[in-house]
MARGUNU-199060 format. One record per residue (C-alpha): residue number from 1; x, y, z; residue in three letters. Coordinates in pm, 1 decimal. Layout:
# MARGUNU-199060
{node NUM, {X, Y, Z}, "ALA"}
...
# end
This chain:
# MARGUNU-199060
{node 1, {0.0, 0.0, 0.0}, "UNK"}
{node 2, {116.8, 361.2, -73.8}, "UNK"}
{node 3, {26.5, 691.5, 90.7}, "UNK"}
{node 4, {-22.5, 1029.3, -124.9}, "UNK"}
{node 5, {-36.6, 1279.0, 146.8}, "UNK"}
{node 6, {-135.9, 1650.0, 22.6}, "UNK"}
{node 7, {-7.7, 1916.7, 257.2}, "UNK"}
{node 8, {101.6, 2246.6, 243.8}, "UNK"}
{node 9, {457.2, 2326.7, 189.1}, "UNK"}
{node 10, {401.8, 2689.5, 257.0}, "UNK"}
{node 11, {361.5, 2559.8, 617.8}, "UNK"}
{node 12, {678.1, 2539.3, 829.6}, "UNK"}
{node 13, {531.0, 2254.2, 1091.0}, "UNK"}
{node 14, {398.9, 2080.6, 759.7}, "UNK"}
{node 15, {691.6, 2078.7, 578.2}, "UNK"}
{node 16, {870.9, 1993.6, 907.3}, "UNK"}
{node 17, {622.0, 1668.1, 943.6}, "UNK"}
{node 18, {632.5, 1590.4, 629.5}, "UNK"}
{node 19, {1034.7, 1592.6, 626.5}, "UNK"}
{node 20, {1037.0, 1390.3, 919.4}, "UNK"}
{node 21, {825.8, 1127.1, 796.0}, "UNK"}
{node 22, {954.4, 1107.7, 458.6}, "UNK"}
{node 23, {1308.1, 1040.9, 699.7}, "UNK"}
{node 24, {1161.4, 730.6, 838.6}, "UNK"}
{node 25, {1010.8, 624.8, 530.3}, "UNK"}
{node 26, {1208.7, 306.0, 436.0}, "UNK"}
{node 27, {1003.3, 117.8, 189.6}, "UNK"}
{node 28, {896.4, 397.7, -3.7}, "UNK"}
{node 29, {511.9, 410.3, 51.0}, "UNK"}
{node 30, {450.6, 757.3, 137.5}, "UNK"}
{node 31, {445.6, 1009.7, -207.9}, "UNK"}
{node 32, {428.7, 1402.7, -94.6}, "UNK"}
{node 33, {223.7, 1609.7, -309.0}, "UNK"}
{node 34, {256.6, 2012.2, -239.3}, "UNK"}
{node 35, {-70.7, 2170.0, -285.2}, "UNK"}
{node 36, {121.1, 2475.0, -383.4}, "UNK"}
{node 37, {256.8, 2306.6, -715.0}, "UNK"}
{node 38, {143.2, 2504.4, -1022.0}, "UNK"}
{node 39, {-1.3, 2229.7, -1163.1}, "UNK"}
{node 40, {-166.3, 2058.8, -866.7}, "UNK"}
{node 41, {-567.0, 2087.9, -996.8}, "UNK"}
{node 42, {-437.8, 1943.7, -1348.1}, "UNK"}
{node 43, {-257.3, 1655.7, -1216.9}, "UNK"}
{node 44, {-524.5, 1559.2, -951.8}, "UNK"}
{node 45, {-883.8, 1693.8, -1099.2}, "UNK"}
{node 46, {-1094.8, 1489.8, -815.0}, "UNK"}
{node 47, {-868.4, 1704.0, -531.2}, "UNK"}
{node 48, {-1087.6, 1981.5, -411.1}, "UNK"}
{node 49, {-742.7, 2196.7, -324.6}, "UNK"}
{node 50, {-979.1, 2444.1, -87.0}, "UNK"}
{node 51, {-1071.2, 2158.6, 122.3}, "UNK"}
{node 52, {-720.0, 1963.8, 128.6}, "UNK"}
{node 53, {-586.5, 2325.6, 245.8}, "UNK"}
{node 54, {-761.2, 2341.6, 545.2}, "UNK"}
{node 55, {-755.8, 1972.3, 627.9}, "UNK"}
{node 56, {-481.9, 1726.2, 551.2}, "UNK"}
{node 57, {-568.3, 1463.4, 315.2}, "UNK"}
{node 58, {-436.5, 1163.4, 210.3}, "UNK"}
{node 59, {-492.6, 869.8, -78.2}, "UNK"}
{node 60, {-443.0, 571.8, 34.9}, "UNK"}
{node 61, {-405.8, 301.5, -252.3}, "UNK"}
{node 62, {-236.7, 19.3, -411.2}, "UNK"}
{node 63, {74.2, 217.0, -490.4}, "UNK"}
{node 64, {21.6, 136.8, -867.4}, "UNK"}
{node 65, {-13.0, 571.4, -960.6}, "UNK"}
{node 66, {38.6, 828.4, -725.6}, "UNK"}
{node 67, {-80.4, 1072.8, -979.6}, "UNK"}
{node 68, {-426.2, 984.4, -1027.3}, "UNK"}
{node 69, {-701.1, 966.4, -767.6}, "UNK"}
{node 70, {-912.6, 627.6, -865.5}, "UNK"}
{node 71, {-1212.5, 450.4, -727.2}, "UNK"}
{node 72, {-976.8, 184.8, -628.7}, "UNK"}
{node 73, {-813.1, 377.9, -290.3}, "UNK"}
{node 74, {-980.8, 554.5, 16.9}, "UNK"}
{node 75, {-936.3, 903.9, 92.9}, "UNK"}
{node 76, {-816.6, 1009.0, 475.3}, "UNK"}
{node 77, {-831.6, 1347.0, 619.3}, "UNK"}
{node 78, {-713.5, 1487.9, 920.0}, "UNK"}
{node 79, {-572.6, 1304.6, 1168.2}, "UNK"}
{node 80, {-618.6, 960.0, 996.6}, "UNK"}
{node 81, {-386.5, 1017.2, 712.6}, "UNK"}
{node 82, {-112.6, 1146.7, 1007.3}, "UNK"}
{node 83, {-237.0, 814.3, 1240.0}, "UNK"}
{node 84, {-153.3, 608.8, 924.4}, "UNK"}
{node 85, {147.3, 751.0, 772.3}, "UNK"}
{node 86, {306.4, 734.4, 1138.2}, "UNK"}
{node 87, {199.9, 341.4, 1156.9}, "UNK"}
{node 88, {336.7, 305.3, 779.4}, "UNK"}
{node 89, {680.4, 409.5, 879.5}, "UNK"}
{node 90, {659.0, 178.7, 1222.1}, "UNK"}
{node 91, {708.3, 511.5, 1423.5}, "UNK"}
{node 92, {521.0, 767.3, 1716.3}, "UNK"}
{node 93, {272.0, 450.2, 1797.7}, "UNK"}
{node 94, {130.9, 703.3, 2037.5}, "UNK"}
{node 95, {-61.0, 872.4, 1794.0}, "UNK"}
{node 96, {-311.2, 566.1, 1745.6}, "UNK"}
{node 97, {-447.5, 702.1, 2049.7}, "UNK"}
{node 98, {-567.8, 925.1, 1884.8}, "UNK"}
{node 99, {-794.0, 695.3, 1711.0}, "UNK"}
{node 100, {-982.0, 586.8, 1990.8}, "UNK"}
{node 101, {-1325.3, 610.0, 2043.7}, "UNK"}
{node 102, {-1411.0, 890.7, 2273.6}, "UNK"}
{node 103, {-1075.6, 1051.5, 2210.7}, "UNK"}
{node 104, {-1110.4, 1070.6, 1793.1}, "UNK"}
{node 105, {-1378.5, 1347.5, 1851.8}, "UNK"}
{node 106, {-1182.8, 1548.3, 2073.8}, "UNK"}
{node 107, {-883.1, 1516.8, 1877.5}, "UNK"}
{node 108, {-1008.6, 1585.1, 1537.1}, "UNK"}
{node 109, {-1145.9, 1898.1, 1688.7}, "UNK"}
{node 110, {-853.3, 2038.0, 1843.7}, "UNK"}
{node 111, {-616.2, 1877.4, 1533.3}, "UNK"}
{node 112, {-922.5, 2142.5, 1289.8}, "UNK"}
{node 113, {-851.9, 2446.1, 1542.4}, "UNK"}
{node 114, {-454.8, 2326.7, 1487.2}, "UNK"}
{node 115, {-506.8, 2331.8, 1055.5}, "UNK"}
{node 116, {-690.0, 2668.1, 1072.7}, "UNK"}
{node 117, {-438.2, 2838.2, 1264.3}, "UNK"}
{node 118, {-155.3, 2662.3, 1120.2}, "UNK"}
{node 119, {51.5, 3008.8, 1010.4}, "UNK"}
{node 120, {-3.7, 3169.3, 1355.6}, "UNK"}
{node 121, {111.3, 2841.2, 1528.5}, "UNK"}
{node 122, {410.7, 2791.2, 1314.6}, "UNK"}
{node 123, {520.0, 3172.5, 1383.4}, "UNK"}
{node 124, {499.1, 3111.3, 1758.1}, "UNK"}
{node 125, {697.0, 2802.8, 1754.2}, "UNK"}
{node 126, {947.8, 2853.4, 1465.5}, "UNK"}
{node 127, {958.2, 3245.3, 1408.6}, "UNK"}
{node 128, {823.0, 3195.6, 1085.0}, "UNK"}
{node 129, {468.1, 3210.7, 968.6}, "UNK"}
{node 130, {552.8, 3108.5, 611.9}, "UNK"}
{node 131, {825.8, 2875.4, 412.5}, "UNK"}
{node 132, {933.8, 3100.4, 98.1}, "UNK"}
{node 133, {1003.0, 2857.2, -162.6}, "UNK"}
{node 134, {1236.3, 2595.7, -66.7}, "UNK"}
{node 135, {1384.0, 2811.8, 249.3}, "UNK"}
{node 136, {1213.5, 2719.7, 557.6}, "UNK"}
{node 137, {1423.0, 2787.2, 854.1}, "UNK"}
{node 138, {1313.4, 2578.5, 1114.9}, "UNK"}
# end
């Protein structure tokens, strides 16, 4: 199975995440799309861009094409596509706690208060509310 996440580069803690991941990532089965890339909407037509910027999503599929969304996979958001892409890579098991009834609602509310202030959260932690093309000083 492979894992097409689609976050936002422009985000510092993203990009961070999505370094660190793609660090652990031994067999190969997560693919990183930036939602920033020009051609984003041509590649992926069935993304709705809007809604994968304000929540993480994720593709989950037979690892046959990363670059076309088919019938074939299931589509994550949130904090299931981070749950799985940590499991993937065999690290942070801590996060499947996340996943538990009776804690899933309370964490996919905080993790949609997280996404919407993403910028502001990044420039508290890091300094920077933005990455600026491939610079991202973290």
């Amino acid at each position: 199975m492979q894992l097409t996440i689609f976050y936002d580069s422009a985000c510092p803690l993203c990009r961070n995440e999505m370094a660190q991941l793609k660090s652990h990532d031994r067999f190969n089965s997560i693919v990183l799309q930036d939602l920033n890339a020009e051609d984003i909407s041509e590649r992926f037509p069935m993304l709705d861009t809007e809604h994968a910027n304000t929540v993480l999503h994720g593709w989950l599929h037979s690892g046959q094409s990363s670059d076309v969304i088919e019938s074939n996979g299931e589509m994550l958001l949130g904090l299931d596509v981070t749950a799985k892409a940590w499991q993937m890579v065999g690290k942070h098991p801590w996060i499947q706690l996340l996943r538990l009834p009776g804690i899933k609602c309370v964490a996919d509310k905080a993790y949609l208060k997280f996404a919407s202030n993403r910028y502001r959260i990044s420039y508290l932690l890091t300094g920077q509310k933005r990455c600026d093309g491939d610079s991202c000083s973290l």
